[in-house]
C-alpha positions in Angstrom: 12.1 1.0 -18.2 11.7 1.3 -22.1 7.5 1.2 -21.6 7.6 4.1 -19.6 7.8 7.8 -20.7 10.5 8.9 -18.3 9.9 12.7 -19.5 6.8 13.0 -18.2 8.3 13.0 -14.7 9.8 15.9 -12.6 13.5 15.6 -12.1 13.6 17.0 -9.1 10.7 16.8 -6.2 8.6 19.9 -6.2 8.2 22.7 -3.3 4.6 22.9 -4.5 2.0 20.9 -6.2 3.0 20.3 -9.9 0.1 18.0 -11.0 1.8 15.1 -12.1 0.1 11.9 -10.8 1.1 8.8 -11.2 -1.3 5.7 -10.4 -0.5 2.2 -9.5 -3.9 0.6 -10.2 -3.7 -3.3 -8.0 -5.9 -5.7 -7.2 -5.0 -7.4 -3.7 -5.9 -11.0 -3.5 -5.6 -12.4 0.2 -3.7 -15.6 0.4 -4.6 -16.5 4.2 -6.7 -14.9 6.9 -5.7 -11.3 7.2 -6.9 -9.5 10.4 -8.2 -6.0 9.3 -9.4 -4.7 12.5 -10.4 -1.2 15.1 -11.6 -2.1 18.2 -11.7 -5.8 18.4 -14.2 -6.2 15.1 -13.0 -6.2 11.2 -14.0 -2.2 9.8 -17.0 -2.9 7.9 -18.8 -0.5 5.3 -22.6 -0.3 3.7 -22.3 0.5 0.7 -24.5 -0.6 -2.8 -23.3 -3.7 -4.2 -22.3 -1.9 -7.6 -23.1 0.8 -9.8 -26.2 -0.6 -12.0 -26.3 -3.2 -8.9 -28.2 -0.8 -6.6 -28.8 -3.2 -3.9 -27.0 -2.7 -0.5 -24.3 -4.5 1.0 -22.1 -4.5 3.7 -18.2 -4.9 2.3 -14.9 -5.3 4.4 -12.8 -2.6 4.4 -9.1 -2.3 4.5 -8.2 1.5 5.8 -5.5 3.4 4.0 -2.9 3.3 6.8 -3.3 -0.5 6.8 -2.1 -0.6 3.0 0.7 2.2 3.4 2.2 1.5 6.3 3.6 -2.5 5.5 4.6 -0.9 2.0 7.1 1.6 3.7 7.6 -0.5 5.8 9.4 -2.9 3.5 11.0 0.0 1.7 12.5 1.1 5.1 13.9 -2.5 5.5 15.6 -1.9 2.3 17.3 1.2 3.3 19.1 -0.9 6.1 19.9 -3.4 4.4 21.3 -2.0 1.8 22.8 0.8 4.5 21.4 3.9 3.7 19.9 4.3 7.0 20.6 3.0 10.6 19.3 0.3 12.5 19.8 1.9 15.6 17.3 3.1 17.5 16.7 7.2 18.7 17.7 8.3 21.8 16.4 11.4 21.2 19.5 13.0 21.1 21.6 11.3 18.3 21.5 12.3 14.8 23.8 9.2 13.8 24.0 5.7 14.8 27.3 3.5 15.6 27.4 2.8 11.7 27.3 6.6 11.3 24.2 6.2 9.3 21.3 8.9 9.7 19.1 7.6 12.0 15.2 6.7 10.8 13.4 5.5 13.4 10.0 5.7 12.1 7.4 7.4 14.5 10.0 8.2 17.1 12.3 10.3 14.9 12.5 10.4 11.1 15.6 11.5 9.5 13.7 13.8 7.0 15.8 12.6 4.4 15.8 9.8 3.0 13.0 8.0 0.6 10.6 7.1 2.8 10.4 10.3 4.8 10.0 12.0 1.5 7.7 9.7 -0.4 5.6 9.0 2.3 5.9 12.0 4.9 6.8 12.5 8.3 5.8 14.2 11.4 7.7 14.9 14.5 5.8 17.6 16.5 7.0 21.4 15.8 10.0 20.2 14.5 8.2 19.9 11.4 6.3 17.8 8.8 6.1 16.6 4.9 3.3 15.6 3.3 2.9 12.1 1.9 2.9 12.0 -1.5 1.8 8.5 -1.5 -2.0 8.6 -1.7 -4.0 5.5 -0.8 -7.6 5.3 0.4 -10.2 2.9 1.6 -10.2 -0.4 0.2 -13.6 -2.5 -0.4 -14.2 -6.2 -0.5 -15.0 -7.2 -3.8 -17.7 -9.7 -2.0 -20.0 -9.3 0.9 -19.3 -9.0 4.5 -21.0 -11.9 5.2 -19.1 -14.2 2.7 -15.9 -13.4 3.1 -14.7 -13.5 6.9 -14.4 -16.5 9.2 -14.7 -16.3 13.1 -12.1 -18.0 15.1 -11.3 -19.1 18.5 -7.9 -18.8 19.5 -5.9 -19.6 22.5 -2.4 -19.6 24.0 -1.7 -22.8 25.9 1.1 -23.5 28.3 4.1 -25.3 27.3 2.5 -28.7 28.0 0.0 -27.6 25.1 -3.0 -27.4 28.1 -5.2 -24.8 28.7 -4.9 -25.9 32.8 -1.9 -25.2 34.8 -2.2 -26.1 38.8 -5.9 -26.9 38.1 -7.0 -23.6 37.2 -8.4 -23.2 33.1 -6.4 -19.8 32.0 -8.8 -17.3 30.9 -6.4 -16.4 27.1 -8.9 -17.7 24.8 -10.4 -14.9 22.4 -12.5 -14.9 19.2 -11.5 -12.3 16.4 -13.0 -12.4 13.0 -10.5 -13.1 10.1 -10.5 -12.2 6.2 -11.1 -15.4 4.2 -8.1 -16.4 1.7 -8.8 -15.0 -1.7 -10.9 -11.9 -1.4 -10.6 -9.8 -3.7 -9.6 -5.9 -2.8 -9.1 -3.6 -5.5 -6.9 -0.7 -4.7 -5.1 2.3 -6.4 -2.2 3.5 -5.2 -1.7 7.4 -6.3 1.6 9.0 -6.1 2.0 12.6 -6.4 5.3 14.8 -8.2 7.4 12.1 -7.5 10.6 11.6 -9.5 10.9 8.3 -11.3 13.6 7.3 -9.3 11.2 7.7 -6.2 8.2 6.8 -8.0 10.0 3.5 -9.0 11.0 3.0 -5.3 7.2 2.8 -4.2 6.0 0.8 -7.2 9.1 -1.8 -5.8 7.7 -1.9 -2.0 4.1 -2.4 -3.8 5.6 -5.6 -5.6 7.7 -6.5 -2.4 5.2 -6.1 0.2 3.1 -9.6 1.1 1.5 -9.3 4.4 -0.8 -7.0 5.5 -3.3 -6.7 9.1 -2.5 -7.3 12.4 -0.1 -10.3 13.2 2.1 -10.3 10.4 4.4 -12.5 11.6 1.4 -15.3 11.5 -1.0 -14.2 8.6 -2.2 -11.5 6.5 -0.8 -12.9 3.4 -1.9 -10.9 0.1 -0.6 -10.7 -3.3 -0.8 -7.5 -5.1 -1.4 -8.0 -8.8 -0.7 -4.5 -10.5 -3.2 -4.4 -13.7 -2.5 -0.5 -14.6 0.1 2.4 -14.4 -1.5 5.5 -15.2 0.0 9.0 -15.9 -2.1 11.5 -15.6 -2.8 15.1 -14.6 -5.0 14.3 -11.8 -6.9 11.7 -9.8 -8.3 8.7 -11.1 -11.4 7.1 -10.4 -11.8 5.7 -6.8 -11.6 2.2 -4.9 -15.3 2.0 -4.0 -16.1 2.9 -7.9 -13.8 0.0 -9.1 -14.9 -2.6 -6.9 -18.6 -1.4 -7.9 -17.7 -1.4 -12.2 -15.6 -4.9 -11.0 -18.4 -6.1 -9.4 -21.2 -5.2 -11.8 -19.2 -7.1 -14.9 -18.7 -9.8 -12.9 -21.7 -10.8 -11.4 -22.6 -13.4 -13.1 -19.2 -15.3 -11.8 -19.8 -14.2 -8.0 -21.5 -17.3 -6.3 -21.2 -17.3 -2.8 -19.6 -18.9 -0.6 -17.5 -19.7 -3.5 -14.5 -17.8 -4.1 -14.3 -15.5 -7.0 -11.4 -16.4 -9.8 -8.6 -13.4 -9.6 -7.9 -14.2 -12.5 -11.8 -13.4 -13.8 -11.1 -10.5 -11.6 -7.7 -9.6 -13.3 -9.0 -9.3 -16.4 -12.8 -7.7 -16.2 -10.1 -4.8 -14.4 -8.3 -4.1 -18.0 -11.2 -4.0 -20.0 -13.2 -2.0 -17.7 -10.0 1.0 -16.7 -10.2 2.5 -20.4 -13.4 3.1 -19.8 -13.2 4.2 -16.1 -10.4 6.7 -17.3 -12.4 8.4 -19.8 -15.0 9.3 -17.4 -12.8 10.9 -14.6 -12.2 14.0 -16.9 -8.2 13.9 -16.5 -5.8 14.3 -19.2 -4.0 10.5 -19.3 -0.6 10.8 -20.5 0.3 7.2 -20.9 -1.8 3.9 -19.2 0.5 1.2 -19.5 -1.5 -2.2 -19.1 -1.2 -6.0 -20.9 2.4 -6.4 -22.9 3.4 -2.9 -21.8 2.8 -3.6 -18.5 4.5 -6.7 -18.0 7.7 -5.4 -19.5 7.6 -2.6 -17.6 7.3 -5.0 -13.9 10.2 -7.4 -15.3 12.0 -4.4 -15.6 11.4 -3.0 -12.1 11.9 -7.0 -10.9 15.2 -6.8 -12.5 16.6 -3.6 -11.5 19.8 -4.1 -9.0 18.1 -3.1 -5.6 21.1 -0.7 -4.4 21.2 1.4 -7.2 18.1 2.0 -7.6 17.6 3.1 -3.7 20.9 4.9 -4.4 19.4 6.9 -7.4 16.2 7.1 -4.8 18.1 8.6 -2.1 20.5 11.3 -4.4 16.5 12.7 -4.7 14.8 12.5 -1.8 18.5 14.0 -0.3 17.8 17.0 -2.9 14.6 17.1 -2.1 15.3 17.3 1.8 18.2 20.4 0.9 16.1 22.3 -1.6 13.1 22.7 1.4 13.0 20.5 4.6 16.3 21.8 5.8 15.6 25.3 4.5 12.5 25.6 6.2 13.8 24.0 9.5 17.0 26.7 9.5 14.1 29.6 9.1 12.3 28.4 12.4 
């Protein structure tokens, strides 16, 4: 990690907010057709189409959980593989699994220690709770509503690939409304008084993570393309507020129904975050973006996966000692 000043972060998690944010700035690129949906019908926002762009417009949006929870996911994954934490299932009563690994089983019972649970919080009732410090919000289409989703019809035959069995037409046909491949989503992901080991640990499952949306055994494809790190000493500027600046400098290059070019995308993204910073009134500490940047992901690509969960785990664990298990012995 020879880009990134390791002594601007904590080396051990903090009881109490310290300030120190670190932003993973990405713009998500579908690569299929995502399903991004409540109640049936993709979420949907009206909004203006940018910031000197003051004309209205009705984006797609990805809620926060939707982005979080197949990146912890995929960290969690990790931790079994790598055998950190069981694969066993809670019975409610058990601590441990067969393995003798802590048991994780995420919204049933969280082991309140390990990387996950730490990074990106836990609840279990009045046994207690940790905040995420994992921040995500809203994410908005880069292009309208209207050109970037797709209806479809979609069945479930029998095995002889009919709809018809004993001359009766089965009634499993629905429509849902799908995500076009590449539309554009532009997304920060804040983390809050992590340690690097931890920090590093989420900036991994952002890399790792490639479906997203309902179904993700059959689509929701999406490449994240990280275009910034930011140190700082508070939040940056928000997802609505990029896509706007994005789609305000690229207007010119947004011709529906055609798709926009990420790569267009990718780089209107660096010239326009220096400038973005410099309004949001935070001190910046270090923005690592271009050169920097890519040394900085080849070195996260290249780290050994078990050490670096180990070095993860030694502080969430210290983390979990210092406070959650306190606090739980006080109740």
């Amino acid at each position: 990690m020879s880009t990134l000043k390791h002594d601007w972060f904590l080396k051990q998690v903090p009881g109490k907010p310290m300030g120190r944010y670190a932003h993973i700035v990405t713009v998500r690129v579908t690569d299929s057709y995502p399903l991004f949906q409540t109640d049936g019908e993709l979420n949907t926002a009206r909004v203006t189409a940018g910031i000197d762009a003051t004309e209205p417009m009705t984006r797609i949006t990805i809620f926060k959980r939707k982005q979080s929870t197949p990146e912890r996911l995929v960290g969690r994954e990790l931790l079994r593989r790598y055998g950190f934490i069981s694969g066993d299932a809670s019975d409610g009563k058990a601590e441990t699994g067969a393995d003798g690994l802590p048991i994780c089983d995420y919204n049933v019972r969280f082991c309140t220690q390990c990387p996950d649970c730490i990074a990106y919080g836990f609840a279990i009732g009045d046994s207690g709770s940790e905040k995420s410090k994992v921040i995500t919000d809203s994410a908005y289409s880069l292009t309208s509503y209207e050109h970037s989703h797709e209806a479809f019809t979609l069945n479930a035959p029998y095995e002889d690939g009919t709809m018809t069995r004993y001359g009766e037409v089965t009634s499993r046909i629905n429509e849902q409304d799908h995500v076009t491949p590449q539309v554009i989503f532009p997304s920060i992901v804040t983390t809050r008084d992590l340690t690097e080991n931890l920090f590093l640990y989420v900036v991994n499952n952002v890399m790792r993570t490639k479906r997203y949306g309902a179904q993700t055994t059959r689509t929701g494809r999406m490449t994240n393309h990280i275009v910034a790190v930011v140190l700082a000493d508070g939040e940056i500027f928000s997802n609505l507020l990029f896509t706007q600046a994005l789609y305000d400098a690229l207007k010119d290059k947004i011709t529906p129904p055609d798709p926009v070019n990420p790569q267009d995308v990718l780089a209107a993204a660096q010239r326009l975050i220096p400038d973005l910073l410099k309004q949001d009134g935070v001190k910046v500490d270090q923005t690592l973006m271009g050169k920097d940047l890519d040394a900085f992901l080849s070195d996260v690509s290249a780290l050994d996966v078990k050490t670096l969960l180990e070095k993860a785990y030694a502080d969430s664990r210290a983390y979990h000692e210092a406070w959650v298990a306190k606090t739980n012995k006080k109740k």
